[in-house]
C-alpha positions, 0 to 999 in steps of 0.5 A: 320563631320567626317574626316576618311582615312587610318592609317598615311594619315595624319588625326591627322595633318589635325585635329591639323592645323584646330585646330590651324587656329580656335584658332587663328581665335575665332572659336574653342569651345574646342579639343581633341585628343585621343592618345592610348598611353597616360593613360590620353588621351586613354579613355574618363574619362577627355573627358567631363571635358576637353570639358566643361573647353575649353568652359569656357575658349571660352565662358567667360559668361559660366564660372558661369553656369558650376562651378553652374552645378558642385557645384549642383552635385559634382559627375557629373563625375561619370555618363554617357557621355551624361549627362556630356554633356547635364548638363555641356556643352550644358544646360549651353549654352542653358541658355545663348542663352535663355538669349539673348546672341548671338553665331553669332560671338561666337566660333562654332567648337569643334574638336576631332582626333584620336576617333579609339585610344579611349579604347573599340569600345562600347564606342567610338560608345557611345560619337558619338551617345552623341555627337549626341543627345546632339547637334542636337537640339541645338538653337545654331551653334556648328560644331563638326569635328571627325577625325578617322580610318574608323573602321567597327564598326565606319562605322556602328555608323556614319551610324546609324538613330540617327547620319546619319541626322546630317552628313557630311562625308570626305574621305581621299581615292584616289580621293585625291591625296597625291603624289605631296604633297608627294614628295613636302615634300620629296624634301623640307625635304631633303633640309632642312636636307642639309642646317642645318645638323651638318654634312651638309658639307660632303653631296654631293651637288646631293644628293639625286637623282630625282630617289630616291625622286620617289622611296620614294614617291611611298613607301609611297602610299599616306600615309605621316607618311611613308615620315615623319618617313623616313625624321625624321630618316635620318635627326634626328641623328647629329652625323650620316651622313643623305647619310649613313643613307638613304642607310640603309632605302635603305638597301644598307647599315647595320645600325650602330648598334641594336638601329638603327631602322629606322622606330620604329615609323611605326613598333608602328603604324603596332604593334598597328593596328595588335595587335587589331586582333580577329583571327590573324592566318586567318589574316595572310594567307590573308595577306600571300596571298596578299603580298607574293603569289600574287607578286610572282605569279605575274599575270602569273597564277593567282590573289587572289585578291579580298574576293570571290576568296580568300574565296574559296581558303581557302574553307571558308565561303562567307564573312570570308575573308572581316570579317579578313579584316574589322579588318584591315581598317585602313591599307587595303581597299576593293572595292565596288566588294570585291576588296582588296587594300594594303593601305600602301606599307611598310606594306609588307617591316614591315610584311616579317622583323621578326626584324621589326615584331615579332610576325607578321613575314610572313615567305615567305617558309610557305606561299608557302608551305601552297599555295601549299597544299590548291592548291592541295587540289582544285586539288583533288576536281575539278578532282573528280568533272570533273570540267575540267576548275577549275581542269586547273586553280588550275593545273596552279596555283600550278605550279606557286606557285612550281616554285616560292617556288622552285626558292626561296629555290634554291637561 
């Protein structure tokens, strides 16, 4: 099966309660969470060994059969995942099940999380397609959970004739939604912070407001790492008070001092997802389209809301746009008709905060500015062209975007 939604839906705490309830359960073979962070847990090096040692561990009669295949060749780690697999994992098994063991009550489940963090795209399509072949033809029940972002090139291996009979997917989309759990954990985590802060007697016993708890849950956009990273700063510092510290989040108030950042752990998640980009100039204008034209156009003059429009808006190439795009799955979503959706609120607070993104900084002057021009351009165009009805729609959105850059200048 594979488990896929957006970056921070909640994937990896998904994967580790399964992992958790299997262990406790006897059902789990063996897991593994990649982490892009860790030297040990971002490539697969370890990942077959790891797996086999796991199954040792479950399957006590394999122990033998294992340090056998290893003993037999000591260099096994050296050649491909696919055979790691088949030699130390699956044959062993395979000659136990020939022998008559029966797997009926025997541990069925191997879970791996966080695929997308595993180092190159070639790889990570290369252990689904191991994983695949090693397994399906097995006499015995093994039941592999994959939890990642829905990466394209994912997508295009689950796909595949070789992995698609085997499959079952889950999406973590919008049928399923999050904000009552959302809010739930709000409410609970802000419960907990009043009861056991160090600081907990000068917190007002109001605090913080139903609107505030609302406020927070439509901040996350159905995204649970945008609650938890808020939750775990205002509760995470004894010696700040929790109120001050919401205000910050909330901007009512400066944080105490340069170190006091309050969500580091969604800057790292934005940080990553964008550094992965090929062409981050053209990603940029799309992104400076959605989150910056868009909301100050407001609907009043027009939306470049979906790949088409923003393609010829740019004069681009049909496709170009859902191209920059597909480089950012885990955070935006497109719709069956090229429709684009902002997968997490935040990302519009993280991108127009140069503090927050650095190199990424969408600055609002620019966005309008080149708005603006390329509006001009269309203007041009469509009146050399007499094409009296696109000559009135970009005569209308450059007024919009000029009334706009020039109401943000004045204040």
């Amino acid at each position: 099966m594979w488990l896929y939604g957006a970056a921070g839906a909640g994937k990896s705490a998904i994967a580790h309660t399964l992992a958790e309830l299997c262990e406790n359960n006897g059902w789990l073979v063996a897991s593994f969470f990649f982490w892009k962070t860790a030297s040990e847990r971002n490539n697969v090096n370890r990942f077959v060994a790891t797996i086999a040692r796991q199954v040792a561990l479950a399957i006590p009669a394999s122990r033998e059969l294992i340090g056998a295949a290893v003993d037999y060749n000591p260099f096994i780690f050296q050649q491909s995942i696919h055979v790691q697999l088949s030699k130390l994992v699956v044959e062993p098994l395979q000659q136990l099940f020939s022998a008559g063991t029966k797997f009926d009550t025997s541990p069925l489940v191997i879970i791996i999380d966080g695929l997308d963090e595993c180092q190159g795209a070639d790889i990570q399509s290369g252990l689904i397609k191991s994983l695949a072949a090693a397994f399906c033809g097995s006499q015995f029940r093994i039941r592999i959970l994959i939890a990642s972002r829905p990466e394209v090139y994912l997508r295009s291996t689950f796909g595949s004739s070789s992995v698609q009979p085997h499959l079952a997917r889950l999406a973590l989309s919008d049928e399923f939604s999050s904000d009552e759990d959302i809010h739930r954990f709000l409410k609970d985590s802000f419960d907990k912070i009043k009861r056991e802060h160090p600081l907990a007697s000068y917190i007002p016993p109001s605090w913080p407001s139903s609107d505030i708890l609302h406020e927070f849950t439509k901040k996350s956009s159905g995204q649970f790492i945008f609650a938890s990273t808020t939750v775990k700063y205002i509760g995470g510092d004894p010696h700040q008070l929790p109120h001050r510290r919401l205000d910050v989040v909330r901007r009512l108030q400066p944080p105490s001092s340069e170190k006091d950042m309050p969500y580091v752990e969604l800057n790292s998640l934005y940080h990553l997802v964008l550094s992965n980009v090929n062409n981050m100039e053209a990603v940029k204008q799309v992104l400076g389209v959605l989150i910056i034209l868009n909301p100050e156009l407001n609907g009043r003059w027009s939306e470049l809301d979906s790949t088409s429009k923003i393609d010829d808006f740019f004069l681009w190439q049909p496709g170009e746009t859902a191209a920059c795009l597909g480089q950012l799955a885990s955070i935006i979503g497109l719709g069956t008709s090229g429709k684009i959706f902002i997968e997490h609120a935040s990302l519009s607070d993280f991108l127009l905060d140069p503090s927050r993104s650095h190199q990424f900084y969408l600055c609002r002057e620019s966005v309008l500015s080149d708005g603006a021009t390329f509006g001009l351009c269309h203007l041009r165009k469509h009146a050399v062209l007499d094409d009296g009805v696109s000559f009135l729609f970009f005569q209308k959105f450059i007024l919009g975007v000029l009334i706009c850059g020039m109401s943000y200048i004045s204040v």
